[in-house]
C-alpha positions in Angstrom: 0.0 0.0 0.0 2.7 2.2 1.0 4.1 2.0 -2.8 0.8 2.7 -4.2 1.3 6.0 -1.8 4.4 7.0 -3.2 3.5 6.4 -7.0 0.5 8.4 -6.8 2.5 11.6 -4.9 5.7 10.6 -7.5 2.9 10.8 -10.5 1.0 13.8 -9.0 4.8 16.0 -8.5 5.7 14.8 -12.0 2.2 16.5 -13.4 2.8 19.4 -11.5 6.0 19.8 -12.6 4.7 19.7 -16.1 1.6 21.7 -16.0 4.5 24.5 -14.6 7.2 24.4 -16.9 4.7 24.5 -19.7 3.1 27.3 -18.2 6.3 28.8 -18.2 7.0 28.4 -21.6 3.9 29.7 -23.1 4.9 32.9 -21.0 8.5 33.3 -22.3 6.5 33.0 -26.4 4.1 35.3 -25.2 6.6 38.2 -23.9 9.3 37.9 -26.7 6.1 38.2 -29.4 5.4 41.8 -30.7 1.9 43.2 -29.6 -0.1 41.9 -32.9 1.7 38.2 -31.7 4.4 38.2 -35.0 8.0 37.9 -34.0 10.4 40.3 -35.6 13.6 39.2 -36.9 16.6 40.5 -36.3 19.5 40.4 -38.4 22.2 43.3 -38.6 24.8 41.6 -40.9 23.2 43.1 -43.8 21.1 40.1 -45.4 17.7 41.8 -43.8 18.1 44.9 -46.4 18.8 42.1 -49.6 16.3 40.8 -48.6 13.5 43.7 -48.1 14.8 45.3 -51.4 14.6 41.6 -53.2 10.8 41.4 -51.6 10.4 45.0 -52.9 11.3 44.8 -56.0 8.4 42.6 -56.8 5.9 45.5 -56.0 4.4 46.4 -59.2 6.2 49.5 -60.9 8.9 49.2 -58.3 11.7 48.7 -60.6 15.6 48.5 -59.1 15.3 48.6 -55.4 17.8 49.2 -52.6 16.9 49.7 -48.7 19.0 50.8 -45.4 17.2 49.6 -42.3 17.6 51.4 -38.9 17.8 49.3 -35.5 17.1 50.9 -32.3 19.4 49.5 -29.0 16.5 47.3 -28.7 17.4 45.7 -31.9 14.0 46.2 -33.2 13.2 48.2 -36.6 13.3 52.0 -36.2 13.6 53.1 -39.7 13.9 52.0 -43.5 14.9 54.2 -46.1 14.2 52.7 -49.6 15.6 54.0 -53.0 13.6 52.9 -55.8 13.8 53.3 -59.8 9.3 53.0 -59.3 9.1 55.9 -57.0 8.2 58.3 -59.1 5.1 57.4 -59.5 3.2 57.9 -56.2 1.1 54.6 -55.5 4.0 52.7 -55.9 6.0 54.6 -53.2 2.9 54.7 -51.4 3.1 50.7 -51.6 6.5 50.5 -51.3 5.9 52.4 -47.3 3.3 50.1 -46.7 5.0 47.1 -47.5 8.1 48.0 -45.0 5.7 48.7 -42.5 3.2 45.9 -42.6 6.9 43.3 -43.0 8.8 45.7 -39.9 5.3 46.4 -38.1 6.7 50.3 -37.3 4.8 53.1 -38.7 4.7 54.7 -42.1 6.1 57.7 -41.2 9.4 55.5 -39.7 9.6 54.7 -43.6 11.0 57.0 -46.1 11.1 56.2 -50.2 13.1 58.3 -52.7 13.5 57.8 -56.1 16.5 56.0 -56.9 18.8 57.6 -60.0 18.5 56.1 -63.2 21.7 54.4 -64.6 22.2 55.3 -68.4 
């Protein structure tokens, strides 16, 4: 009987023990997750900006693109520039800002488009 005791308590503080470190984990996803619930990724060798101008450069009318992206000491998104051959034509800069700041989740005012010089 006294085995059946200890199983049951052994079973009960191994449930327990789950039931917390899951709870724990669905905490730690929940506070490194962005207000909406996307993640934002982080990448400051470069390879971020290849590949937002790659991504942008299949907006309609967007032409040759190129993009700088700002990180704050947070490492999150604080700015984008974007130089594009398209922005001339306002609704494609206009869709150029949204795009960067739908994929960034900062505002459109933290994202600036010029039109990028014409190589002849």
């Amino acid at each position: 009987m006294f085995e059946k005791l200890v199983s049951k308590k052994a079973l009960r503080g191994l449930v327990t023990l789950l039931l917390v470190g899951a709870i724990l984990i669905m905490a730690l996803s929940i506070f490194s997750q962005n207000k909406d619930g996307r993640r934002q990724i982080i990448d400051m060798d470069g390879s971020s900006e290849e590949r937002l101008a790659s991504v942008l450069s299949g907006i309609k009318g967007a032409g040759d693109v190129d993009a700088a992206i700002e990180y704050g000491q947070d490492g999150k998104v604080v700015g984008v520039i974007v130089t594009a051959e398209g922005a001339r034509i306002p609704a494609v800069a206009q869709n150029l800002s949204k795009g960067v700041a739908t994929l960034y989740d900062i505002p459109v005012s933290s994202v600036t488009v010029f039109e990028k010089e014409q190589e002849e």
